[in-house]
C-alpha positions, 0 to 999 in steps of 0.5 A, a space after each residue: 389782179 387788176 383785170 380780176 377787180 375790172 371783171 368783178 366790177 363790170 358783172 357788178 354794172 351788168 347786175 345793176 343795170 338790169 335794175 335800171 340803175 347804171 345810167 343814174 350812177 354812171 357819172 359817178 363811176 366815169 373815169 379815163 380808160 386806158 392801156 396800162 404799162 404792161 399793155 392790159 386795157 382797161 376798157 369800162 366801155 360807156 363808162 369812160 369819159 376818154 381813152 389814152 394810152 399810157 404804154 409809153 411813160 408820158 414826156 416830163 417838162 424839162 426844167 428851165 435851167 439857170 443858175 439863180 445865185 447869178 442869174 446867168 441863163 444857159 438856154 440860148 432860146 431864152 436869149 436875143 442871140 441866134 442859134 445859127 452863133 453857136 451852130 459851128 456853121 462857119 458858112 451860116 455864120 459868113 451869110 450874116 457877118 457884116 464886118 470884122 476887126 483886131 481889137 487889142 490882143 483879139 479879133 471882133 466878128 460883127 454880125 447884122 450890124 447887131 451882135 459881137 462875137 470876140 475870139 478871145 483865146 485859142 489853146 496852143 498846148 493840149 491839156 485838160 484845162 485849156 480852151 478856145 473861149 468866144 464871148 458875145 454881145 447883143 449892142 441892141 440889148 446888152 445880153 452878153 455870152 460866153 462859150 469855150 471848148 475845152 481840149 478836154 470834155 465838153 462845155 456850152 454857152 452861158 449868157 447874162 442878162 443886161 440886169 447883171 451889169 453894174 455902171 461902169 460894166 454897162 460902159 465897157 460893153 458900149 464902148 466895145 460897140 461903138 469900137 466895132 461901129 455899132 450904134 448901143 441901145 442899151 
């Protein structure tokens, strides 16, 4: 059917332009030409401003995803943290640690004199609500993150910004960098 309407459409221009009267309407018939889904070109020749392809369904922008009732975000590229934190790369992440200590019942990884990473809980049973759980903190900026590995499905990292802590929150976090040598900046 379309291909029809496109035909009658060009034998209407070929009667119109031996009038002398395409080059006066052929803005107003300009459009983008393209091939269809079903693979159907559809060419109206010097009257398409451009040509694309739309054999293949365009990408949609993908949301940004946050939880805007608590502000945490869940994109780590939306963070000061590096990505090589969360990579399970346990040799990418020696090239950058800088230091490392007990502190209370866990154990603080440091790393560019910058970010903490607190091993917080290890799951000695199996079962589908343990899990091993990291959190993180940035001394320079106070972002904080947290990420666990259920025995059981799959989780990833949730980070809150430095606007999410009240006073005595802000207090605790400095106090956990100059514990682990750091100098805050937040």
């Amino acid at each position: 059917m379309k291909l029809y309407i496109v035909n009658r459409l060009i034998s209407c221009l070929g009667i119109l332009a031996s009038l002398g009267l395409v080059a006066a309407i052929a803005p107003v018939f300009a459009q983008t030409c393209y091939t269809d889904s079903q693979g159907n070109i559809v060419d109206l020749g010097t009257l398409c401003r451009t040509t694309e392809d739309r054999t293949a369904p365009a990408p949609q922008p993908q949301p940004i995803r946050g939880d805007s009732l608590t502000g945490f975000v869940h994109d780590a590229a939306r963070t000061p943290f590096p990505a090589w934190l969360f990579d399970a790369d346990l040799d990418n992440e020696d090239a950058y640690k800088t230091g490392q200590m007990s502190y209370v019942n866990s154990t603080l990884f440091i790393y560019q004199n910058r970010f903490i990473e607190q091993y917080r809980k290890w799951p000695y049973t199996a079962s589908a609500d343990n899990h091993a759980e990291w959190s993180y903190l940035d001394c320079r900026t106070g972002w904080r993150g947290l990420d666990n590995y259920p025995m059981v499905g799959s989780s990833e990292p949730f980070f809150i910004p430095p606007a999410q802590m009240d006073g005595a929150t802000v207090e605790v976090y400095r106090g956990l960098c100059t514990t682990a040598g750091l100098q805050h900046r937040f």
